[in-house]
C-alpha positions in Angstrom: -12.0 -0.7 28.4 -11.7 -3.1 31.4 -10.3 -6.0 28.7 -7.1 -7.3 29.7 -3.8 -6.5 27.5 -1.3 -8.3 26.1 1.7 -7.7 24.0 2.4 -10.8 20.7 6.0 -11.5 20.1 6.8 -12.5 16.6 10.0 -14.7 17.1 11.7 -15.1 13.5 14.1 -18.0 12.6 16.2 -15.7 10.3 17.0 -13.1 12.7 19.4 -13.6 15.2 17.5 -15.1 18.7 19.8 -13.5 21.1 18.7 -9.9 19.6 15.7 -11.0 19.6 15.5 -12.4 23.1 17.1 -8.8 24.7 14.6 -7.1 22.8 11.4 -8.9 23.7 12.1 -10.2 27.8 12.7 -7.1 29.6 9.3 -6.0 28.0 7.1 -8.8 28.4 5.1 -10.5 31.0 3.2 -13.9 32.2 0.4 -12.5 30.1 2.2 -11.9 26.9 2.7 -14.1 24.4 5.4 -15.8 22.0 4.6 -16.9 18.4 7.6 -18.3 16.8 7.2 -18.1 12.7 7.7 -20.9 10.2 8.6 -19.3 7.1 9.2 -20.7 3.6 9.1 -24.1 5.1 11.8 -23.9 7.1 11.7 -26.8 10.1 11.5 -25.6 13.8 15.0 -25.0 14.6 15.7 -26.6 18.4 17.3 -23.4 19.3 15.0 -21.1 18.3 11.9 -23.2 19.8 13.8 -22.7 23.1 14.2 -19.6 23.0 10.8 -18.4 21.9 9.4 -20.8 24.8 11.8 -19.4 27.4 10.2 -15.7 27.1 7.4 -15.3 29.4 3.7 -16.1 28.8 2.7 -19.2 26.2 4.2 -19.7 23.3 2.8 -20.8 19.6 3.7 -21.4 16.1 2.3 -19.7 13.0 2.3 -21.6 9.9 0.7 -20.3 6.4 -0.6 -23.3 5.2 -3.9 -25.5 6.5 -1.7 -28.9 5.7 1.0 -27.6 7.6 -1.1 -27.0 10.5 -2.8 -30.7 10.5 0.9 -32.2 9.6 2.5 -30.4 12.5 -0.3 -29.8 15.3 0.9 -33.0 17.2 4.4 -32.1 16.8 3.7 -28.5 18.1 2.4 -30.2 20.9 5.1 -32.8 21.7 7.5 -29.5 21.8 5.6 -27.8 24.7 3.7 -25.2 22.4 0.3 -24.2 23.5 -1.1 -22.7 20.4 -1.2 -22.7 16.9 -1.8 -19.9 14.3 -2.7 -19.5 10.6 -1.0 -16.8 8.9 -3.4 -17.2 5.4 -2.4 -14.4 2.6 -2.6 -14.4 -1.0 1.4 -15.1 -2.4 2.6 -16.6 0.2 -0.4 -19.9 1.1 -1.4 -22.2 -0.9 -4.0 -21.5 -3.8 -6.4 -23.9 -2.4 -6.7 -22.4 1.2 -6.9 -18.8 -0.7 -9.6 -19.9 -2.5 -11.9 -21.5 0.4 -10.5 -19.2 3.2 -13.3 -20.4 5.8 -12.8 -24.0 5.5 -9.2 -23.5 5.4 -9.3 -22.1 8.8 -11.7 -24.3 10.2 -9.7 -27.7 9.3 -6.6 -25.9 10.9 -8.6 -25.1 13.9 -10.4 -28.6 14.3 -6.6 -30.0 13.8 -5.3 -27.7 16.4 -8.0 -28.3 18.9 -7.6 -32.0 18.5 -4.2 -31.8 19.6 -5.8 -29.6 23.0 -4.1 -26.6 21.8 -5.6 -23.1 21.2 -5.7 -21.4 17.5 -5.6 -18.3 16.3 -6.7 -17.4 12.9 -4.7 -14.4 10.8 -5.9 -13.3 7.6 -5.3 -10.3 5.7 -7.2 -7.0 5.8 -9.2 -8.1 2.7 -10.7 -11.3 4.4 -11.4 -10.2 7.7 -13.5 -7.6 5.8 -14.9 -10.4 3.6 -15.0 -13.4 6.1 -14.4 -12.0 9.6 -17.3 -13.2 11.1 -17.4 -16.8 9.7 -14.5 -17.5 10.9 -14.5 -16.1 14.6 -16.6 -18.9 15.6 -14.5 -21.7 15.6 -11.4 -19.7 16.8 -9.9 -18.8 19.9 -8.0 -15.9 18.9 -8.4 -13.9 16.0 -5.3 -11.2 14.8 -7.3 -8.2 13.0 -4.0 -7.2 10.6 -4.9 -3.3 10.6 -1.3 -2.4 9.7 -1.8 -1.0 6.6 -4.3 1.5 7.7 -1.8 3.4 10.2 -0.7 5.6 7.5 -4.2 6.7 6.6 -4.8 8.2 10.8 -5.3 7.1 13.6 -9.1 7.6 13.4 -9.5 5.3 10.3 -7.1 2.7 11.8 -9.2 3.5 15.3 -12.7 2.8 13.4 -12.0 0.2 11.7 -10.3 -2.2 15.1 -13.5 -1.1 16.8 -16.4 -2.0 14.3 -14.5 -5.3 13.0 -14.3 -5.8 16.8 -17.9 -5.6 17.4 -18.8 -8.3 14.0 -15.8 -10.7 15.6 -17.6 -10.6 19.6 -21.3 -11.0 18.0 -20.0 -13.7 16.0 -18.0 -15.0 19.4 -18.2 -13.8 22.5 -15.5 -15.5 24.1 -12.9 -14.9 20.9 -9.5 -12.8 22.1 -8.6 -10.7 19.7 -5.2 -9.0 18.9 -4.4 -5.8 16.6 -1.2 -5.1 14.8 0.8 -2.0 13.9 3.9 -2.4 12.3 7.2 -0.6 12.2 7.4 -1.3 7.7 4.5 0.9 7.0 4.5 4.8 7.1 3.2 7.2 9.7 0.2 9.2 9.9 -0.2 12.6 8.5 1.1 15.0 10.9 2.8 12.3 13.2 6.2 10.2 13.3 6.4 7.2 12.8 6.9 6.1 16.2 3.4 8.8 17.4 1.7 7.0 15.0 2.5 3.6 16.6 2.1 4.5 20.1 -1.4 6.5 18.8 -3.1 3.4 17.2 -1.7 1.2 19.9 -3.7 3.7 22.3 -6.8 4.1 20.2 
């Protein structure tokens, strides 16, 4: 592929920031990016919002709620952000954006873009499958959250990035998209955990 790379940080507020600044700066670069995490509605601590913008490449918030997006789009702004992302997931957002997951990402997307940011819609597995392509066209970046399939090979996780790819682009052209592998689920048959993150990173 001649697309250009780039690595996502996930900065967390209940981790400790120095860790998590040795651990992310020697590997990143102007093109990577930063995306400090708003969980359980904790506010945007002013030490962990400079930290997360003083690692290289732009720097975002996620939030998992559409009313936390419009209520804190200008505020994201104000701090120096340049995007803003929607984490939706049954459990932990709202019922009502659960239950109208298009419009909620296009109100957090219209409030985002209002502000001159850029946004970039996460749902789960399920409605990417369900709603992938209604919702790529009013976003900038979309995160395809493939984790789960890691365990069952890198082919099937390999597959299914490509083809959801493919119904993303025709739906936008222009949308960036991101895959992620994570560390909490198990490794492919045959492979360690570690081969089976470097593998699907690869494929």
């Amino acid at each position: 592929t001649t697309s250009r790379k780039f690595f996502l940080a996930t900065f967390l507020q209940y981790v400790d920031k120095d860790s998590q600044l040795e651990i992310y700066r020697e590997n990143m670069d102007s093109g990577d990016m930063t995306r400090l995490r708003v969980v359980d509605n904790d506010l945007l601590k002013p030490e962990y919002v400079q930290a997360a913008k003083s690692l290289p490449g732009p720097a975002g918030v996620t939030f998992k709620s559409s009313n936390e997006v419009v209520e804190n789009a200008k505020r994201v702004k104000d701090l120096g952000f340049s995007f803003i992302e929607l984490n939706l997931e049954p459990g932990t957002s709202p019922y009502w954006d659960n239950n109208n997951v298009v419009a909620a990402f296009k109100k957090a997307a219209q409030a985002t873009h209002q502000q001159g940011l850029k946004f970039r819609a996460i749902p789960t597995i399920d409605y990417t499958r369900q709603y992938g392509p209604q919702i790529a066209p009013f976003v900038d970046y979309y995160h395809i959250q493939a984790q789960r399939l890691q365990d069952d090979g890198v082919k099937v996780f390999s597959d299914y990035v490509h083809s959801t790819i493919r119904k993303l682009k025709n739906a936008n052209p222009n949308v960036i998209v991101n895959v992620q592998v994570s560390t909490q689920w198990s490794n492919a048959p045959g492979l360690t955990l570690l081969q089976t993150l470097k593998a699907c990173i690869a494929s």
